[in-house]
C-alpha positions in Angstrom: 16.7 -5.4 3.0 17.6 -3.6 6.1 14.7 -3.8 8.3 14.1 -7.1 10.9 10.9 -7.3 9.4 12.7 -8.9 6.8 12.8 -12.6 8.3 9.2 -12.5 9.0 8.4 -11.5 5.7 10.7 -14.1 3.8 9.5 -16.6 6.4 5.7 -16.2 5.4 6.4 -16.5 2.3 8.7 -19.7 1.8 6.4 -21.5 3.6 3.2 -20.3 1.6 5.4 -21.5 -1.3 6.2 -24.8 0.4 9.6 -23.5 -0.4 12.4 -26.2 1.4 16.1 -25.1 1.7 16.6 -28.8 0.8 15.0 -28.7 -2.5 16.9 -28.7 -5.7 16.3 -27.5 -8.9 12.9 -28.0 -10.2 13.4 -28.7 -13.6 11.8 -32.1 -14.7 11.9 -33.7 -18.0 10.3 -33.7 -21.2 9.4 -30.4 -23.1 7.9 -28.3 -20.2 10.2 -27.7 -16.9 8.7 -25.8 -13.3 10.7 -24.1 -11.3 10.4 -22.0 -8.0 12.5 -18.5 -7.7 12.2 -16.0 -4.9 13.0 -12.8 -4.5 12.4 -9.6 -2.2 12.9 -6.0 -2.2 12.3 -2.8 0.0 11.1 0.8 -0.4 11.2 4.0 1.3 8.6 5.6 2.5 8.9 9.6 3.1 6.3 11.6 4.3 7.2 15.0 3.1 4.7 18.0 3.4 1.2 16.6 4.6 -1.4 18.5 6.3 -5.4 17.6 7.0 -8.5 19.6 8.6 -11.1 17.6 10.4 -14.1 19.1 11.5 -16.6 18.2 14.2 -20.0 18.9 12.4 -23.3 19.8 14.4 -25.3 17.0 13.3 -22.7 14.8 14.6 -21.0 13.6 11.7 -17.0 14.4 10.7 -15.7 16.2 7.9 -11.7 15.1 6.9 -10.6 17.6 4.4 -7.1 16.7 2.4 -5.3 18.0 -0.6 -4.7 14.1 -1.3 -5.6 12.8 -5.0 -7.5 10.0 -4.5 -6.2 7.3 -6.6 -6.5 4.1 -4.7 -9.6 4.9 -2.6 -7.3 6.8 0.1 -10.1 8.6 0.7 -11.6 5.8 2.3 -8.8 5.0 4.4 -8.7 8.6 6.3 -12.4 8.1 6.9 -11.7 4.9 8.9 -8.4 6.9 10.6 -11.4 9.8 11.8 -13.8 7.4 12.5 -11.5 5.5 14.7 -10.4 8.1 16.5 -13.8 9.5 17.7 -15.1 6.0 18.4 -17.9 6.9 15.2 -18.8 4.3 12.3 -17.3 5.0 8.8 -20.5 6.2 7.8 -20.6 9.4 10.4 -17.1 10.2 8.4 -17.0 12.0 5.2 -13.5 12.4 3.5 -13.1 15.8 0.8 -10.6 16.2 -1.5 -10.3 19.8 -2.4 -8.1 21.6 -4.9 -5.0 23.8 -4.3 -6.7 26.8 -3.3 -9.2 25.4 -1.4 -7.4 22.4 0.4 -4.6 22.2 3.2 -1.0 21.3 1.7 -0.1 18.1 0.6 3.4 17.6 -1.2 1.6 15.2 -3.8 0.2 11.3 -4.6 3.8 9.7 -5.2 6.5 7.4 -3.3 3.7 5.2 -1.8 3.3 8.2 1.0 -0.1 9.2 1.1 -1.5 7.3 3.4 1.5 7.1 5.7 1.6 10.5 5.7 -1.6 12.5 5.1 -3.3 9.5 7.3 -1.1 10.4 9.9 -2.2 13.9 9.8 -5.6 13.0 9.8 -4.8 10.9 13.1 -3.2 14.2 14.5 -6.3 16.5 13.4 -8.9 14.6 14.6 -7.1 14.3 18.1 -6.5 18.2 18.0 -10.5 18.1 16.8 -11.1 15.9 19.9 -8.5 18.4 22.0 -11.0 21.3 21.3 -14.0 19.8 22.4 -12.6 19.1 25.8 -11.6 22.6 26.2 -14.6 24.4 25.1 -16.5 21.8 27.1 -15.2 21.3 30.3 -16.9 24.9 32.3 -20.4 23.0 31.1 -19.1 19.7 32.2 -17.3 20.7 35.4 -14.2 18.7 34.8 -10.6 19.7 33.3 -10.4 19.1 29.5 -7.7 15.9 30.6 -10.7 14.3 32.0 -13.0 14.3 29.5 -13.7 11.8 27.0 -14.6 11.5 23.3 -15.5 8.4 22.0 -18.1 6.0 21.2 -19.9 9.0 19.7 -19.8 10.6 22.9 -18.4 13.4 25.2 -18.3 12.4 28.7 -16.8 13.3 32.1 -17.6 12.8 36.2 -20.9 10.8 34.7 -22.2 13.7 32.8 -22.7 13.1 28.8 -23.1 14.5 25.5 -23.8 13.2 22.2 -21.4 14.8 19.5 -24.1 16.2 17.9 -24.9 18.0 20.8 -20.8 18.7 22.0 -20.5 20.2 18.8 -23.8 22.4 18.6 -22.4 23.9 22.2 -19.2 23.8 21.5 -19.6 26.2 18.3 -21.6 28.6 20.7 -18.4 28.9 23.1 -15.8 29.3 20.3 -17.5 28.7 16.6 -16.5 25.5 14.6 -14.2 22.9 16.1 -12.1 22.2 13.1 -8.7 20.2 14.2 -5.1 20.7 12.0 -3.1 18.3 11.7 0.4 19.2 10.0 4.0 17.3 9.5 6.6 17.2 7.4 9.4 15.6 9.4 7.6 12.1 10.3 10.5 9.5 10.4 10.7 7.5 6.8 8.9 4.4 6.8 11.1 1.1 5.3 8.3 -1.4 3.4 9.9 -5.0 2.7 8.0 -7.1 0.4 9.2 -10.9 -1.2 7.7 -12.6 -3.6 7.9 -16.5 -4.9 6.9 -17.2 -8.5 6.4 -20.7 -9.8 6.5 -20.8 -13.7 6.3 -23.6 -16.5 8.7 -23.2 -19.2 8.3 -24.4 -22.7 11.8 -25.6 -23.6 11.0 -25.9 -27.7 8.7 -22.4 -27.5 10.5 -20.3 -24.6 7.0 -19.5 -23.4 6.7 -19.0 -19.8 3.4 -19.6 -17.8 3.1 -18.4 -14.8 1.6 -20.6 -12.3 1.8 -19.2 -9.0 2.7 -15.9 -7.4 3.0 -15.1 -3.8 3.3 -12.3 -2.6 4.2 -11.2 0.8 4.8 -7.8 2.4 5.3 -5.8 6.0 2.2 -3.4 5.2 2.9 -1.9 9.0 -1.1 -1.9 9.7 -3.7 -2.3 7.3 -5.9 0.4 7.5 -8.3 -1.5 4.8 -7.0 -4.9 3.5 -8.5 -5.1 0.9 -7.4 -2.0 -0.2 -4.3 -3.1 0.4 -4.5 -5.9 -1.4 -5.3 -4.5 -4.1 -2.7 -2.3 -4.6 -0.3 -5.1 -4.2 -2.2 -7.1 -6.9 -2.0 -4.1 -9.0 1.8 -3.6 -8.7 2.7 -7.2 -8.7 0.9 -7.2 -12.1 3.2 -4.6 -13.5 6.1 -6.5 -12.2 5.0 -9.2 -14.7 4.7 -7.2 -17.5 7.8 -6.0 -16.6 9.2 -9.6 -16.5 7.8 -11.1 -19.5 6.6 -9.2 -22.1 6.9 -5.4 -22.1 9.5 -3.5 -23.8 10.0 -0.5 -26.3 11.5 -1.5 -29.4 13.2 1.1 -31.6 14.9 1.4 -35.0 18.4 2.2 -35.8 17.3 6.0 -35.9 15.6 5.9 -32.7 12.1 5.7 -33.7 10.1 4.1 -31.5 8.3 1.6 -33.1 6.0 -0.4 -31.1 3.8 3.4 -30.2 0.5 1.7 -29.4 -0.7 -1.2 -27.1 -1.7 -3.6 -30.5 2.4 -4.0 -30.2 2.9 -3.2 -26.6 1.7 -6.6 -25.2 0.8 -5.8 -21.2 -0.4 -8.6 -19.0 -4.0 -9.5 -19.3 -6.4 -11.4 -16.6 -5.4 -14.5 -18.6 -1.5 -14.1 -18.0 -2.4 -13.8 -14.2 -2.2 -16.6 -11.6 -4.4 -16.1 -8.4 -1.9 -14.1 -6.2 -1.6 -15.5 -2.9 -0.9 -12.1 -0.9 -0.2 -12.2 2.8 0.1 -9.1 5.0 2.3 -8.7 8.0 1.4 -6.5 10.2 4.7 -5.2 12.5 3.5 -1.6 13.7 7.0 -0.1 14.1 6.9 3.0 11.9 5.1 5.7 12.6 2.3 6.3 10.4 -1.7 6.2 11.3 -1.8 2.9 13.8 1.7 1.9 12.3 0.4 1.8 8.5 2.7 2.5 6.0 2.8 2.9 2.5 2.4 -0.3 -0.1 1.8 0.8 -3.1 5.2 0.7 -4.8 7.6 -1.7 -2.8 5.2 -5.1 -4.3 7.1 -3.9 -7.9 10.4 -4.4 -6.6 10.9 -8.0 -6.7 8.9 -9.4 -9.0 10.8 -9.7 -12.3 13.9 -10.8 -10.1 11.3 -13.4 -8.3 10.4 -14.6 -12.4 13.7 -14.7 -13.1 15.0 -16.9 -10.6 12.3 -19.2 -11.2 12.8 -19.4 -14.9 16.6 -20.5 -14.1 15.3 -22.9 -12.1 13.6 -24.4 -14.7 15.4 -24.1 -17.2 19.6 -23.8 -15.8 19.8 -20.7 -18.1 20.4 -17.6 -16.3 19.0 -14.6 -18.3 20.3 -11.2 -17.7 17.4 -9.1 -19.9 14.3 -8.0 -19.5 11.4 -9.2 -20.6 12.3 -12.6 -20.9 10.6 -12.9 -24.0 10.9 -16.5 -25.5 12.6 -15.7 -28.3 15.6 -14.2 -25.8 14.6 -17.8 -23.5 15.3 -20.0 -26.6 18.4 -18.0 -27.7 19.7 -18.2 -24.1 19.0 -22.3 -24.2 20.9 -22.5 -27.1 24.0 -20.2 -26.2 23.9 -22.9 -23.4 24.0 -25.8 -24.9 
């Protein structure tokens, strides 16, 4: 993992885990064995092609127009970026998602980049947004556009003020709407490090796992909206499992896939789920909105390894293929013995 956020992140989550360097295996007698595994990962973040409009509407409220799919309630998230910016609740900020003709670019919802990315331009069009009020300002408000101010809802300078209402009602008379751009495409790549410990119950006559803890912790940067966030580490860390434990495609010595519908394709449900203990560490070194960063995709990463680990420590029986199904977990105990 080559980011120092690394240490912090391990750190966190060891001692959520009660994890000592000290301990050894955790494998117990009689027919069910525990064991504690950990694991971590990291994940890219690029920003590619990202772009945003923001406008400064009369009645006082903010318009963020993106060409962002809103998937994971991103939307949300470059309402709180506007609103931050101008000092405004979320509730003055409306957040569009238009289509391809009608929208600025955006190079697409993938690699955990969207808000990194199109958040940051949001941050950059509502300062541009916030740059044009000053300008077409500052003859009515006898100041230079460096001095003036807009926040709190407000456009002040030398003790004169404006609500944004009425900054962008004069504004538009001096030089029509005040609609800010924000564009990028070479924002340095983000690096997201995220470890996970799993605690799991083995069956040693049945091979079933159980999975009885999961925690989960991850370098979000900044988050924008925990719980969000949170969510979306939740959702991958639930793949992960079915990753670990129970998906797979099986096929037929002609290649025909046999398991074509999800009565045989067995994915996680609530009931193979643990309460995830996720922790967020917030290090603000990469340069997304307010040092956010993307954290979608990197919780995936380590979680079958995180399994895995934990099933050899209950068990002494390294497996080497996914999912650890427990007809592979008894086969393994067996080649072992």
């Amino acid at each position: 993992m080559p980011y120092d956020a690394a240490a912090s992140v391990i750190r966190t989550a060891a001692d959520r885990a009660g994890w000592s360097p000290s301990r050894g295996a955790a494998r117990g007698r009689g027919a069910k064995a525990r064991g504690l595994g950990i694991a971590g990962g990291h994940w890219t973040v690029w920003a590619g092609a990202s772009s945003a409009w923001v406008q400064v509407n009369e009645d006082g409220t903010i318009s963020v127009v993106t060409g962002a799919i809103n998937l994971t309630g991103t939307n949300t998230s470059f309402a709180q970026i506007a609103a931050e910016s101008f000092g405004l609740p979320v509730s003055q900020v409306i957040a569009h998602q238009g289509d391809t003709e009608t929208s600025p670019r955006n190079d697409g919802s993938w690699g955990s980049r969207i808000l990194f990315a199109v958040g940051e331009a949001v941050r950059r069009a509502s300062e541009d947004a916030k740059r044009q009020l000053a300008e077409a300002l500052a003859e009515e408000l006898e100041a230079s556009p460096d001095e003036i101010e807009v926040s709190g809802g407000r456009v002040r300078a030398k003790g004169k003020s404006l609500t944004l209402a009425e900054a962008a009602e004069r504004a538009g008379e001096y030089r029509g709407a005040i609609i800010g751009r924000g564009a990028l495409s070479d924002l340095d790549y983000g690096v997201a490090v995220a470890v996970q410990v799993a605690e799991v119950e083995v069956d040693r006559e049945t091979g079933q796992v159980e999975l009885k803890r999961l925690i989960c912790a991850q370098d979000v940067g900044f988050a924008i909206n925990p719980m969000s966030v949170e969510g979306q580490i939740e959702g991958a860390v639930s793949q992960g499992v079915g990753y670990a434990l129970s998906e797979e495609y099986v096929y037929d010595g002609e290649g025909r896939l046999l398991n074509d519908d999800f009565m045989d394709f067995r994915m996680p449900t609530s009931l193979d789920h643990p309460e995830f203990d996720v922790a967020l560490i917030e290090e603000r070194k990469d340069k997304g909105p307010y040092g956010a960063k993307g954290v979608g995709e990197p919780p995936l990463v380590p979680t079958a390894a995180a399994i895995a680990n934990a099933v050899y420590d209950a068990i002494g029986v390294r497996l080497r293929e996914l999912p650890m199904t427990p007809e592979r977990i008894v086969q393994g105990m067996r080649r072992a013995s």
